[in-house]
C-alpha positions in Angstrom: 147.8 -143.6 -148.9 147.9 -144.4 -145.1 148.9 -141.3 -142.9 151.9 -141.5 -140.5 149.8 -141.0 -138.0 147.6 -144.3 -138.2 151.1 -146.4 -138.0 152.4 -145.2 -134.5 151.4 -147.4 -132.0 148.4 -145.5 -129.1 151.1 -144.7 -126.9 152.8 -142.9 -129.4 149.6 -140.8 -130.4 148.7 -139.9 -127.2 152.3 -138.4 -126.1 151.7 -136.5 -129.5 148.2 -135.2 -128.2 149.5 -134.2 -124.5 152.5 -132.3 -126.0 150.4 -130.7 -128.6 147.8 -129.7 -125.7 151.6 -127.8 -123.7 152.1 -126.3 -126.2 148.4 -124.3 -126.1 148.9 -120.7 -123.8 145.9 -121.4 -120.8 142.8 -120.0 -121.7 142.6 -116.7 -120.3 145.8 -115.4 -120.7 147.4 -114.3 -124.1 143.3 -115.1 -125.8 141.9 -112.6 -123.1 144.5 -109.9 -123.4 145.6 -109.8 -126.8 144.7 -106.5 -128.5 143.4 -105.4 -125.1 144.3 -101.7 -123.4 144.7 -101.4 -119.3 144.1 -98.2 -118.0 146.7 -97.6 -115.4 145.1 -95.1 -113.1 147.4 -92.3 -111.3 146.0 -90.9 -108.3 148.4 -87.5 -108.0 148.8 -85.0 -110.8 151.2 -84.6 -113.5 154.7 -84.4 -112.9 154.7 -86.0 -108.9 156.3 -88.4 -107.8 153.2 -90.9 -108.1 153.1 -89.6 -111.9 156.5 -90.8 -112.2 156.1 -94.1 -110.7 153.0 -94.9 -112.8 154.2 -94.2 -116.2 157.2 -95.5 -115.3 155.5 -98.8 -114.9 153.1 -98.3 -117.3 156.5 -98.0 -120.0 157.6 -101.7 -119.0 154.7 -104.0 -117.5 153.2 -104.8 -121.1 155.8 -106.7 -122.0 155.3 -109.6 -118.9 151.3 -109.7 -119.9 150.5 -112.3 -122.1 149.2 -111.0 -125.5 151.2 -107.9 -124.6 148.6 -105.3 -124.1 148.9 -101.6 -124.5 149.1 -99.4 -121.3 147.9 -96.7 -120.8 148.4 -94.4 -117.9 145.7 -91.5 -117.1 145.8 -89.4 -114.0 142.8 -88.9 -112.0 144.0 -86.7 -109.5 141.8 -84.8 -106.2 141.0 -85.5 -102.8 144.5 -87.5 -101.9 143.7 -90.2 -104.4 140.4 -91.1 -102.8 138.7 -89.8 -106.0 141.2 -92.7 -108.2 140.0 -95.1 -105.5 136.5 -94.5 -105.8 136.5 -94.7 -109.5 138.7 -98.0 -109.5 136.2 -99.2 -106.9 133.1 -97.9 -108.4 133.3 -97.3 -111.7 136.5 -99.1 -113.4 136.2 -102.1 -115.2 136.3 -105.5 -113.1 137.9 -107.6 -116.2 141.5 -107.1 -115.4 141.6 -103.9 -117.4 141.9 -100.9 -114.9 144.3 -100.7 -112.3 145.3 -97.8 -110.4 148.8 -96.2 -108.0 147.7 -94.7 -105.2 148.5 -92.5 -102.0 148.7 -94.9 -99.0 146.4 -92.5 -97.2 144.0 -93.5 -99.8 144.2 -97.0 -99.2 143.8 -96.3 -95.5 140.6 -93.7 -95.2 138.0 -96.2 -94.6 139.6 -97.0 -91.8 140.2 -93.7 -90.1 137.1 -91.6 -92.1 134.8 -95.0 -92.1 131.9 -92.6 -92.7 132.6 -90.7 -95.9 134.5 -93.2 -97.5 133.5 -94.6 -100.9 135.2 -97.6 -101.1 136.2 -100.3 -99.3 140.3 -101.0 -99.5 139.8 -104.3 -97.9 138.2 -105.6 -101.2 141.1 -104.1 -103.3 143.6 -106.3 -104.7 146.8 -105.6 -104.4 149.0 -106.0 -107.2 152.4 -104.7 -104.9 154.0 -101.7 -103.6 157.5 -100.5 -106.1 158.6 -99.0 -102.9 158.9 -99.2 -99.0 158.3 -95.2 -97.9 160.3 -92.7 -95.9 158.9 -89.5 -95.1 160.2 -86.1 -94.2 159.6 -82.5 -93.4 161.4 -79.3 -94.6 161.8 -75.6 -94.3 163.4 -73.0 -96.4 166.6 -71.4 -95.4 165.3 -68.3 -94.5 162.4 -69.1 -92.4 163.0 -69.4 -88.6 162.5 -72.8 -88.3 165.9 -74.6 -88.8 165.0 -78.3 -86.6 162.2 -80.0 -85.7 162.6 -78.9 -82.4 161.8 -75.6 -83.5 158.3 -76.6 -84.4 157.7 -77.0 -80.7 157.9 -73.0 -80.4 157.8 -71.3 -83.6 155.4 -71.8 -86.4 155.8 -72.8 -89.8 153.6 -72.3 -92.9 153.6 -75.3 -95.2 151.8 -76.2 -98.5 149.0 -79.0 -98.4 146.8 -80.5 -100.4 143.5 -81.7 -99.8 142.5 -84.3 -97.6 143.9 -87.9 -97.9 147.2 -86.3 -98.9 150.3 -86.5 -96.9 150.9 -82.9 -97.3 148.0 -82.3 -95.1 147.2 -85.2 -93.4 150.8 -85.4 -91.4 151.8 -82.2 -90.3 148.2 -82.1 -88.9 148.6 -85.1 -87.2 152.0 -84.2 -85.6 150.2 -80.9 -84.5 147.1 -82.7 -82.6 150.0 -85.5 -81.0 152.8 -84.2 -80.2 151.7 -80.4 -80.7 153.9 -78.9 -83.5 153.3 -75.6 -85.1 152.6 -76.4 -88.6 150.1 -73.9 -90.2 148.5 -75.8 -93.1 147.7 -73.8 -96.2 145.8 -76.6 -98.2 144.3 -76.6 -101.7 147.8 -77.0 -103.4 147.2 -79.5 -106.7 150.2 -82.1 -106.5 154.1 -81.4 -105.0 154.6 -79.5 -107.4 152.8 -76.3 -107.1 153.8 -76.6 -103.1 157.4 -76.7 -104.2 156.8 -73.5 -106.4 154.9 -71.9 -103.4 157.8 -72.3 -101.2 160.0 -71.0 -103.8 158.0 -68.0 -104.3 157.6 -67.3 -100.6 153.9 -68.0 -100.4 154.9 -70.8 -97.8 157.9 -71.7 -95.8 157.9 -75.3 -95.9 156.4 -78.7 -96.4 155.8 -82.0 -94.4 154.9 -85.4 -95.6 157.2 -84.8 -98.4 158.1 -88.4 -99.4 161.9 -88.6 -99.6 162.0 -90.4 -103.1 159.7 -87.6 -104.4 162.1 -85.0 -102.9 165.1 -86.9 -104.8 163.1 -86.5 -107.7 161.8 -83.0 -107.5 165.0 -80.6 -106.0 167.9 -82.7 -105.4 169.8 -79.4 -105.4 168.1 -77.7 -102.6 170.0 -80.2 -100.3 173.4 -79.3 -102.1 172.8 -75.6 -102.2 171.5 -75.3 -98.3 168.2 -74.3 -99.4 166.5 -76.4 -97.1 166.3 -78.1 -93.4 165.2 -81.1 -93.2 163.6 -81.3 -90.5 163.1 -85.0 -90.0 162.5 -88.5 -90.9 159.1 -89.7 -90.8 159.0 -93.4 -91.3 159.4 -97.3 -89.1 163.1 -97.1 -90.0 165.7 -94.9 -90.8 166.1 -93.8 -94.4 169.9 -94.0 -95.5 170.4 -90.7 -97.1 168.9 -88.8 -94.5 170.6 -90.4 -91.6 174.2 -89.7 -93.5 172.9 -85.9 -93.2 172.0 -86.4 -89.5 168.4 -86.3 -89.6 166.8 -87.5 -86.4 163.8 -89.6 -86.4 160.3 -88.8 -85.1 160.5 -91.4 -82.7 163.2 -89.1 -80.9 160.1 -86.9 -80.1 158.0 -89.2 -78.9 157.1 -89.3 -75.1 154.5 -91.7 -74.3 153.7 -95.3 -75.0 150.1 -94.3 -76.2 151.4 -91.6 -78.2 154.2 -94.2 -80.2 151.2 -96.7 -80.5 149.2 -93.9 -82.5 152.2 -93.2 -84.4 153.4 -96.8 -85.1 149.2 -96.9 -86.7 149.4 -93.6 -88.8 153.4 -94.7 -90.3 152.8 -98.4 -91.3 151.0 -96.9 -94.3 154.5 -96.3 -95.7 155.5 -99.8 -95.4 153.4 -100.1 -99.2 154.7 -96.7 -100.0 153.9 -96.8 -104.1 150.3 -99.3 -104.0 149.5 -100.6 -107.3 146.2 -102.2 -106.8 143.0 -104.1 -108.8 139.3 -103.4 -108.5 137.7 -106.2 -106.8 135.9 -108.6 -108.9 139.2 -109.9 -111.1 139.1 -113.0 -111.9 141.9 -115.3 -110.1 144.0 -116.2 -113.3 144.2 -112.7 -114.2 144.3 -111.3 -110.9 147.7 -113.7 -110.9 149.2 -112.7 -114.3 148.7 -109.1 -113.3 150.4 -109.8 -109.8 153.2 -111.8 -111.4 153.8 -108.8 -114.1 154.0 -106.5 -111.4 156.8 -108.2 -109.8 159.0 -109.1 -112.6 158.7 -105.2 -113.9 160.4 -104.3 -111.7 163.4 -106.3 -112.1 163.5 -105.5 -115.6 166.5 -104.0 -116.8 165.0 -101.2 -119.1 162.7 -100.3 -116.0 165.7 -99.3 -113.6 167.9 -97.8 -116.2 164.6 -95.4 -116.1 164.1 -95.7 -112.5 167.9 -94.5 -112.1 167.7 -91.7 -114.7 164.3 -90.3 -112.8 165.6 -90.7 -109.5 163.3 -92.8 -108.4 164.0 -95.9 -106.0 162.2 -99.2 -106.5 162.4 -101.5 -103.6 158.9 -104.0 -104.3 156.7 -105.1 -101.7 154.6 -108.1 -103.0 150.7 -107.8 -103.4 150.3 -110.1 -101.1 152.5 -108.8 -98.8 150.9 -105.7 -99.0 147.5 -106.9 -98.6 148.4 -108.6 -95.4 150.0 -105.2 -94.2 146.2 -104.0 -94.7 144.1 -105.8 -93.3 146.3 -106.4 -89.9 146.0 -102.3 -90.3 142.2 -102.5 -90.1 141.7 -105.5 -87.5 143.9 -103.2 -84.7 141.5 -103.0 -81.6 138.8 -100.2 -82.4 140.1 -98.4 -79.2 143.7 -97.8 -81.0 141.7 -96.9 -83.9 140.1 -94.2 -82.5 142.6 -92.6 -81.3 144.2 -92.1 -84.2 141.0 -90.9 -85.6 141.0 -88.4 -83.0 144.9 -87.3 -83.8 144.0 -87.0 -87.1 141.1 -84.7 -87.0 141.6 -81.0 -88.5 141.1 -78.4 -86.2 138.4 -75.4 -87.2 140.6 -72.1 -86.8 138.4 -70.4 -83.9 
């Protein structure tokens, strides 16, 4: 017996063979992932706000990867989430199977520490940023320090972590430019041991506190009048803090030089959440990854969580972000180093 096949007429066979070959997922996609597991990297420590953007994430994205593989989020905490970036860089796997979140100061130590970094960010990819940053600083209702203004005359002890962190890295910096009176008491292991510091009286504020984190963390401090806070440290002002008359740093400001520094150290917040990719991954998955990223965060099931955490999702694309980067590190070397030089710790005499 003759097969149908043999009757149709060539044309007929060959639409048959181009629809059959549509109907095959590209090589590379659902084949290379399928049964696969991505480490999703967090570079803060349990129950931050980093922490809570990861495994938020890391609950939804599987779903928009072909073959649907299992993530799994792992925090590698220290140093301000250079240690995460040196093992993404270093260590991780370059097949499309690590990726990372992590601290914007992270992403730009090479630039300002080009010495001692381990990594190059340059050669990161950039999967996207779930959020444009704000930043702030606070004090606790009993210490003396009640505006930013204050800072200018009275001291304040905040809790900072190491290196690389915000926690450290900006009330420092607002000390050496516009010369603030943040004492730094570093070492603390995520926001939240800080927050419990300042609860406990061990310190009296913080700075670099991202507001999202804050909104996370002790949304009742605000209500209750526990806090000042103190300012807004971003490009922009942040919504909910100008409704509660918050100046911005730029208010403080005096100089063109100073504002130029400033404008430098703050654009980091502009990719305030960075999701990134080794370097190394190959195009097609480099793309599926970048795509997943995106629609994630338009899922439904995602914001319902994002809403219930607190947590505000306002994506930046990767390439977006990558192009935020390297403009970041091709400013002229002269502007570099003075924000090198602002963001220098002091040795105590």
């Amino acid at each position: 017996m003759k097969s149908t096949m043999a009757r149709l007429p060539l044309g007929a066979v060959s639409g048959l063979a181009a629809m059959a070959l549509l109907a095959v997922p590209p090589a590379g996609a659902e084949s290379f992932y399928k049964g696969k597991t991505i480490e999703l990297a967090i570079g803060g420590s349990p129950g931050g706000g980093y922490d809570t953007y990861g495994r938020t994430v890391a609950r939804h994205i599987g779903k928009y990867i072909p073959g649907n593989p299992t993530i799994v989020p792992k925090n590698r905490p220290g140093a301000g989430s250079r240690k995460a970036a040196a093992w993404l860089y270093n260590v991780a796997p370059k097949d499309g199977t690590a990726i990372a979140i992590l601290f914007p100061g992270a992403i730009m130590d090479p630039v300002i520490r080009p010495k001692k970094a381990k990594f190059d960010t340059t050669k990161f990819n950039f999967l996207g940023s779930a959020n444009r940053e704000s930043r702030t600083c606070i004090s606790w209702h009993t210490s003396p320090v009640k505006t930013f203004k204050d800072l200018f005359t009275k001291p304040l002890i905040v809790s900072g972590s190491a290196r690389g962190g915000s926690s450290r890295d900006f009330p420092n910096f607002l000390n050496n430019l516009l010369g603030t009176k943040f004492t730094i008491v570093s070492g603390y292991k995520g926001t939240k041991t800080m927050l419990l510091a300042i609860e406990r009286g061990e310190t009296q504020g913080l700075c670099g506190y991202a507001w999202t984190s804050f909104n996370l963390q002790r949304p009742d401090w605000i209500k209750e009048g526990k806090v000042n806070i103190l300012v807004q440290l971003a490009m922009a002002p942040t919504e909910g803090m100008t409704k509660l008359g918050v100046p911005m740093i730029w208010d403080f400001v005096k100089s063109k030089e100073h504002r130029e520094i400033m404008e430098f150290f703050f654009k980091q917040q502009e990719f305030g959440r960075p999701f990134v990719a080794p370097p190394g991954v190959p195009a097609k998955r480099l793309a599926i990854l970048r795509k997943a990223f995106m629609a994630v965060l338009k899922d439904d099931d995602l914001l319902k969580d994002a809403k219930k955490s607190r947590i505000v999702i306002n994506p930046v694309s990767g390439e977006e972000v990558k192009k935020l980067v390297l403009e970041l590190f091709a400013l002229p070397k002269s502007r570099i180093e003075r924000t090198i030089a602002a963001t220098k710790f002091k040795k105590k005499k």
